[in-house]
VOGU-3710 file (C-alpha; in Angstrom, 3 decimals, decimal comma):
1> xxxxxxxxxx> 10,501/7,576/-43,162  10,925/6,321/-39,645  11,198/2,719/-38,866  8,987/0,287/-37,254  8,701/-0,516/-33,456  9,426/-4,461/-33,574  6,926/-6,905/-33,302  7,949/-9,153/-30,182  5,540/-12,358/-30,205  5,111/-15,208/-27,751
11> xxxxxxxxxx> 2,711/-17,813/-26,479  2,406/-20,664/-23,961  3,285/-20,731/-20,105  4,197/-17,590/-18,411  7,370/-18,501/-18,043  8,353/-20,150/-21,501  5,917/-17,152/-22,699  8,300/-14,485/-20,815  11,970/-16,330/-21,922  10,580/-15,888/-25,622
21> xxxxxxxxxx> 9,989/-12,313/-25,166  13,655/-11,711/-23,259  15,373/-13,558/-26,467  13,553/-11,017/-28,909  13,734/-8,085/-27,004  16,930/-8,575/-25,076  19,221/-5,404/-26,951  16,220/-3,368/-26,125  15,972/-4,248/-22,464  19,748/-3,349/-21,772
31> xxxxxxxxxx> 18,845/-0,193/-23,607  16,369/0,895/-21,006  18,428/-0,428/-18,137  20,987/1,641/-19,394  18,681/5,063/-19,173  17,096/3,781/-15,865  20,543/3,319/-14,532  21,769/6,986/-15,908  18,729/8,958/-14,829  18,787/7,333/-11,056
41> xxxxxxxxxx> 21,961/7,631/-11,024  21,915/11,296/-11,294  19,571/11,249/-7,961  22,029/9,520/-6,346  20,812/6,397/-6,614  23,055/3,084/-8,374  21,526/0,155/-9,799  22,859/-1,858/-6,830  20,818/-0,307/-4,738  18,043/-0,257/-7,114
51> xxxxxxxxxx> 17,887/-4,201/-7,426  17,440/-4,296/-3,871  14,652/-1,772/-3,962  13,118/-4,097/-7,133  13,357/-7,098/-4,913  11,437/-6,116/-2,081  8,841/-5,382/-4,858  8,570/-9,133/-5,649  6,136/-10,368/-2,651  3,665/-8,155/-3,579
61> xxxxxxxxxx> 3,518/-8,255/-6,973  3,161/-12,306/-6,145  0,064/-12,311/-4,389  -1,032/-9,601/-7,099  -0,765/-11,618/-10,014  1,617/-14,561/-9,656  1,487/-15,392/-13,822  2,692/-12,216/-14,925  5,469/-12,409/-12,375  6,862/-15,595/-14,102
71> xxxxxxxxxx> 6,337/-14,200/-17,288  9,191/-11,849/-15,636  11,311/-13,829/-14,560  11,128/-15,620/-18,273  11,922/-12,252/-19,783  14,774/-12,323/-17,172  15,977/-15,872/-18,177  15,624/-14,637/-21,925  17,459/-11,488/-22,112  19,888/-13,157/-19,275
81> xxxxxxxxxx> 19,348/-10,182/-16,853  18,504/-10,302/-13,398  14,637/-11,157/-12,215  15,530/-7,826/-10,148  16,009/-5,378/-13,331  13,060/-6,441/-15,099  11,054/-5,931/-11,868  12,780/-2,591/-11,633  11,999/-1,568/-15,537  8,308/-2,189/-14,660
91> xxxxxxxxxx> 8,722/0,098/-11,884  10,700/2,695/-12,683  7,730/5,208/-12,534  8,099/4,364/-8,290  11,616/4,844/-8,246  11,973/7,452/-10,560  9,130/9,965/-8,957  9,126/8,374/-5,081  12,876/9,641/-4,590  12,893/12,541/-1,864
101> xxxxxxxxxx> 9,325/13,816/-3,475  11,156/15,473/-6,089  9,316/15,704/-9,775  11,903/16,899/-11,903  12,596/14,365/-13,986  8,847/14,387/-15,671  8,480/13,462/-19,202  5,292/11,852/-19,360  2,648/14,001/-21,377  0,185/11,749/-22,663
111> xxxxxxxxxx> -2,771/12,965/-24,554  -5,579/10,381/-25,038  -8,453/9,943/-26,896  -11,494/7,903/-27,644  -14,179/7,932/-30,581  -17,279/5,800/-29,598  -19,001/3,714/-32,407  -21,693/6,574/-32,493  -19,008/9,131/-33,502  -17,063/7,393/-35,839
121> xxxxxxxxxx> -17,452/7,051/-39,552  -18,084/3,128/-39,641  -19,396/2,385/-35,999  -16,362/1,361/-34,723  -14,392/2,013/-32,137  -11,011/4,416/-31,842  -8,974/4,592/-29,227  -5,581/6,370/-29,083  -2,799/8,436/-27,727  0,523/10,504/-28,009
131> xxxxxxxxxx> 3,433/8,999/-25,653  5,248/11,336/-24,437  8,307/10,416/-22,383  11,841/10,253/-22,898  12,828/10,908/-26,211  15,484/7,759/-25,993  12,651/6,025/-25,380  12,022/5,417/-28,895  14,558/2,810/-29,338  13,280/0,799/-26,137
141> xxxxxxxxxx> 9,710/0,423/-27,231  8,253/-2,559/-28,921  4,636/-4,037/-29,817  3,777/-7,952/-27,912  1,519/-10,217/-29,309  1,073/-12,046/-26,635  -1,471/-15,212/-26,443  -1,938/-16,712/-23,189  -2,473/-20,262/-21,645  -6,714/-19,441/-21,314
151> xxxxxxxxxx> -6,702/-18,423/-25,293  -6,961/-14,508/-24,379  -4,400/-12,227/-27,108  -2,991/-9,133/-26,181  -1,552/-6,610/-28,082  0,523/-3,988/-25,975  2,526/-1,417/-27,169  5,477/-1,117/-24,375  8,936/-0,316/-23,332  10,783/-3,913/-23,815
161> xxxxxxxxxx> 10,706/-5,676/-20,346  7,881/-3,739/-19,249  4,697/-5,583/-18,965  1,542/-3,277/-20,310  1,053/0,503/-21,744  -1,582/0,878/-24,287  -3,271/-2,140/-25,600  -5,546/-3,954/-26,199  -7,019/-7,610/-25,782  -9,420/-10,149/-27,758
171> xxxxxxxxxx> -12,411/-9,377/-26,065  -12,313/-6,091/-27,384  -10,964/-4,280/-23,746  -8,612/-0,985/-24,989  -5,920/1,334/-22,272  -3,743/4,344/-22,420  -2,892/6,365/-19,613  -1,500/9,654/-18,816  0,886/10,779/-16,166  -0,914/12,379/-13,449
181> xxxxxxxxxx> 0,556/14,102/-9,949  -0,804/15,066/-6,665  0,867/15,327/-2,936  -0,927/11,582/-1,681  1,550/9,016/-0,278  1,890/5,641/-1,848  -1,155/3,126/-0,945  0,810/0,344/1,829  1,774/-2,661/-0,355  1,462/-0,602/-3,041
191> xxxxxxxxxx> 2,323/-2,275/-6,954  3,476/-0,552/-9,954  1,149/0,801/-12,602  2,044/-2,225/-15,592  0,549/-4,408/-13,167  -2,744/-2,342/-12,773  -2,639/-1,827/-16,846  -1,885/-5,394/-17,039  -4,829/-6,559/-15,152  -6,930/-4,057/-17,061
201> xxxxxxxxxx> -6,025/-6,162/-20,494  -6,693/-9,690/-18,814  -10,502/-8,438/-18,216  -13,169/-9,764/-19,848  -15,314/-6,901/-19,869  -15,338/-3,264/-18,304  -16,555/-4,186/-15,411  -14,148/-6,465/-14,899  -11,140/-3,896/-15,479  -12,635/-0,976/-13,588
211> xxxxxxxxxx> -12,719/-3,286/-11,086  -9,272/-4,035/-11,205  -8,498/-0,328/-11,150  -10,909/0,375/-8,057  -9,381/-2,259/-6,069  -5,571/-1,943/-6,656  -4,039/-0,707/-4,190  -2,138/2,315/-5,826  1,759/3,839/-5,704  1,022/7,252/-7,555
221> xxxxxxxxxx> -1,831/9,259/-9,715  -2,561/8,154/-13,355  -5,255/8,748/-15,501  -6,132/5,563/-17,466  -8,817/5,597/-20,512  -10,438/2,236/-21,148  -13,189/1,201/-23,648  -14,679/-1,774/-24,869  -15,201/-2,250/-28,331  -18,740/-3,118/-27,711
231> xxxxxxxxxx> -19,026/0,870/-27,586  -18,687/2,107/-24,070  -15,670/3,507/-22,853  -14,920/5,528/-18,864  -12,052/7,487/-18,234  -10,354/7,264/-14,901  -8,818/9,545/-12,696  -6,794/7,725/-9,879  -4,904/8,621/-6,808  -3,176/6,786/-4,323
241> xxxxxxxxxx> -6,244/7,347/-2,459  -9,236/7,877/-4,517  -11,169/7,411/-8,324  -13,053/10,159/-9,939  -14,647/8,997/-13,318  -15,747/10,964/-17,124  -17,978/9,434/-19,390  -17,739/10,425/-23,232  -19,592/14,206/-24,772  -21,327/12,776/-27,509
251> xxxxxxxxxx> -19,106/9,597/-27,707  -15,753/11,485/-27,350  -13,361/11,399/-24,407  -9,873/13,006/-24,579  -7,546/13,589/-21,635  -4,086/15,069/-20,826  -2,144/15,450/-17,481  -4,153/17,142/-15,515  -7,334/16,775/-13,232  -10,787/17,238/-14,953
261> xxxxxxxxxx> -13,381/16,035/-12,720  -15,001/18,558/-10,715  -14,695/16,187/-7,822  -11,030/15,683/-8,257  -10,479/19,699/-8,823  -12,336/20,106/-6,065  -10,252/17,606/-3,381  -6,925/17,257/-5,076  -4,185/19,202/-5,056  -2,883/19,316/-9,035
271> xxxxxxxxxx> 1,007/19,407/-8,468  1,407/17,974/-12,278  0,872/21,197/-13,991  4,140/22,963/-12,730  6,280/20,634/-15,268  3,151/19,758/-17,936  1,679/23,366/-18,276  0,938/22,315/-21,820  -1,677/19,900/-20,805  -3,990/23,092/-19,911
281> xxxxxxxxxx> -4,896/23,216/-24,053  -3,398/19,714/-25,390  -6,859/18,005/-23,945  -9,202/20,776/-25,337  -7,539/21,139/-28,935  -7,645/17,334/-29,818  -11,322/17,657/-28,267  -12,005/20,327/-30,680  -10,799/18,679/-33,650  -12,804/15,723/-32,896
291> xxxxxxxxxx> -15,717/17,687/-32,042  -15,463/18,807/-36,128  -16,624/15,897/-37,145  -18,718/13,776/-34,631  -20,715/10,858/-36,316  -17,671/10,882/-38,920  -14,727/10,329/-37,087  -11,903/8,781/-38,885  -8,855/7,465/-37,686  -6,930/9,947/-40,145
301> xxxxxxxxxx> -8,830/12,739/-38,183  -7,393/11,033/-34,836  -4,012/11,177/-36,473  -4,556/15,078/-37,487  -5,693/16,059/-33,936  -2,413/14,283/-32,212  -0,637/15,965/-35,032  -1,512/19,144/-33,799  1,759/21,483/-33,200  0,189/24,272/-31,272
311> xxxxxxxxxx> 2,696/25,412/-28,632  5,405/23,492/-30,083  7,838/22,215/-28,180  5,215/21,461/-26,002  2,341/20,630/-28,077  0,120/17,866/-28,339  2,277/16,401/-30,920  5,714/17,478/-28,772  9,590/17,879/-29,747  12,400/16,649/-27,641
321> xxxxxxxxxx> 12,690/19,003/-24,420  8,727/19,676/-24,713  8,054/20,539/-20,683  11,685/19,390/-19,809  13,476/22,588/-18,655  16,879/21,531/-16,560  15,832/18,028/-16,873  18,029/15,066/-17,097  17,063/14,022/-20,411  14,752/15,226/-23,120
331> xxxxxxxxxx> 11,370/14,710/-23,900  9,376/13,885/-27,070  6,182/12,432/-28,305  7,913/8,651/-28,642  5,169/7,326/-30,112  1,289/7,656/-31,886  -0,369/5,109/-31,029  -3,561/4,530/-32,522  -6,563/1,333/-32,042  -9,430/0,447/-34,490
341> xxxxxxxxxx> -10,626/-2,066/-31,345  -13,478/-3,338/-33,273  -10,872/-4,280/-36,253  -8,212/-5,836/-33,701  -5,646/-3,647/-35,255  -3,422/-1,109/-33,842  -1,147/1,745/-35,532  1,672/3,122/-33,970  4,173/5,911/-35,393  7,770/6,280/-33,914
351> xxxxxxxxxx> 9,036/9,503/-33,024  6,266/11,132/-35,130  7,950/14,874/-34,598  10,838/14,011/-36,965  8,545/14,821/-40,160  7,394/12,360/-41,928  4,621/10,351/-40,023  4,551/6,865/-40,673  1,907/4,337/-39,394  3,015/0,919/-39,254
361> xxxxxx> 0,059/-1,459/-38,937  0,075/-4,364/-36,082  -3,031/-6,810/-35,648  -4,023/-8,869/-32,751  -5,025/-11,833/-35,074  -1,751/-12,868/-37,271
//
């Protein structure tokens, strides 16, 4: 039996909100510095010189969203780190995959997935995903219940420090994203992808958090999957440069790491496949499982499909070193991660390759 990601609650002021998180999550945040330091290390980059890069983050994230930047610098204060490392956790993705161009240290695989309220067994809504990234990951991550100033609760499943994944929020708003890569430059004034996924869980509606997505101004390509429990969802494919949108088959919508669209397969060049081949069939055999059973869909039948060991290493469900060859550290599926948004309640498994899945059950209402 694996053990449970920690629950890491807080409430209030950003700040106060933030130093609460830092105090609970502290041993975890050092963890990740430490394999943030390692890995840019390797690419010839120290951590002096990425606090310097982190700080000339800080303006722009600012006139982004001000509160969530003082809930930083609480988690700072809290885990007695510098502002500058917590800025740099939350954008690691920039300084990891903006070095020279390079891509080699990918580990994100992702596969997503969403069950509308007319596919599921008990009209609600399911929303999920596999997290695949690095495998130490799995001793960074936590789940916040967070409850802010204006009443909204989050739930967020995240690497400590970092300030949204895959969560969701009381209005019923759900995300998960998967890595995504094309050649496209960084958008100027550019802000790291937490921020976007952050903004996506402050919305009140979908609207309101495509709209955040369609007007962020954009580092690198992600995919992000939102849905409201209400019972619509949109999938999203971004670039630096541009959006390209899915809607559901028959109230299903899975995704992987690479381009679907026809307009993005048409206009962007897909460099993510080189070091996610696997994505090619992760998308369509979690599609086909759900597809079984449409107008039944269980979460048990979510938790078979991201199961699925097809491939293995690199499967849907993958094993450390899954689409990792000659990179600096392995990759796994860190976590199953799986939301009943109608119910409020997430499940999430830790390292669910190691045999024995285990949900442990987290709910956005104590």
């Amino acid at each position: 039996m694996t053990e449970a990601f920690p629950l890491i609650e807080a409430a209030g002021p950003p700040f106060e909100r933030g130093v609460a998180i830092g105090r609970q999550s502290g041993d975890r945040i050092s963890r990740s510095v430490a394999i943030y330091s390692r890995l840019l290390e390797q690419r010839s980059l120290a951590w002096s010189e990425v606090r310097l890069l982190a700080g000339r983050y800080l303006p722009r994230l600012v006139a982004f969203n001000a509160t969530v930047v003082e809930e930083i610098r609480g988690i700072a204060a809290g885990s007695e780190r510098p502002v500058e490392d917590i800025v740099a956790l939350n954008a690691r993705t920039e300084l990891l995959y903006d070095r020279n161009g390079d891509t080699e240290l990918h580990a994100d695989g992702c596969t997503g997935a969403i069950a509308l309220p007319e596919a599921t067994a008990d009209g609600h809504l399911i929303h999920g995903q596999n997290w695949d990234w690095f495998d130490a990951c799995k001793d960074t991550a936590v789940v916040m219940r967070l409850e802010q100033e204006d009443g909204l609760r989050l739930l967020i499943f995240v690497e400590a420090g970092i300030v949204a994944r895959a969560g969701m929020n009381s209005h019923g708003i759900a995300v998960t994203g998967n890595f995504l890569d094309c050649p496209e430059p960084p958008a100027q004034d550019a802000v790291p992808i937490p921020f976007i996924r952050r903004r996506i869980l402050e919305s009140a509606g979908l609207a309101e958090a495509v709209g955040g997505v369609l007007n962020a101004r954009r580092s690198f390509s992600v995919n992000l999957m939102i849905s409201d429990a209400a019972g619509e969802a949109i999938d999203l494919e971004t670039t630096p440069a541009e959006v390209f949108w899915e809607k559901p088959d028959r109230g299903i919508l899975v995704h992987a790491n690479h381009f679907r669209t026809a307009a993005a397969r048409a206009r962007v060049v897909d460099t993510g496949l080189a070091s996610a081949p696997s994505s090619i069939y992760r998308d369509s055999r979690v599609e086909s499982r759900l597809a079984q059973c449409i107008g039944h869909v269980t979460p048990t039948d979510m938790e078979d499909a991201f199961a699925d060991t097809y491939g293995t290493p690199s499967a849907v469900l993958a094993s450390p070193g899954a689409d990792s060859a000659g990179a600096a550290e392995p990759s796994s599926t860190v976590a199953t991660v799986i939301m009943d948004t109608t119910e409020r309640v997430m499940r999430v498994a830790r390292a669910p390759y190691a045999g024995d899945i285990t949900f442990s059950e987290y709910r956005l209402d104590a």
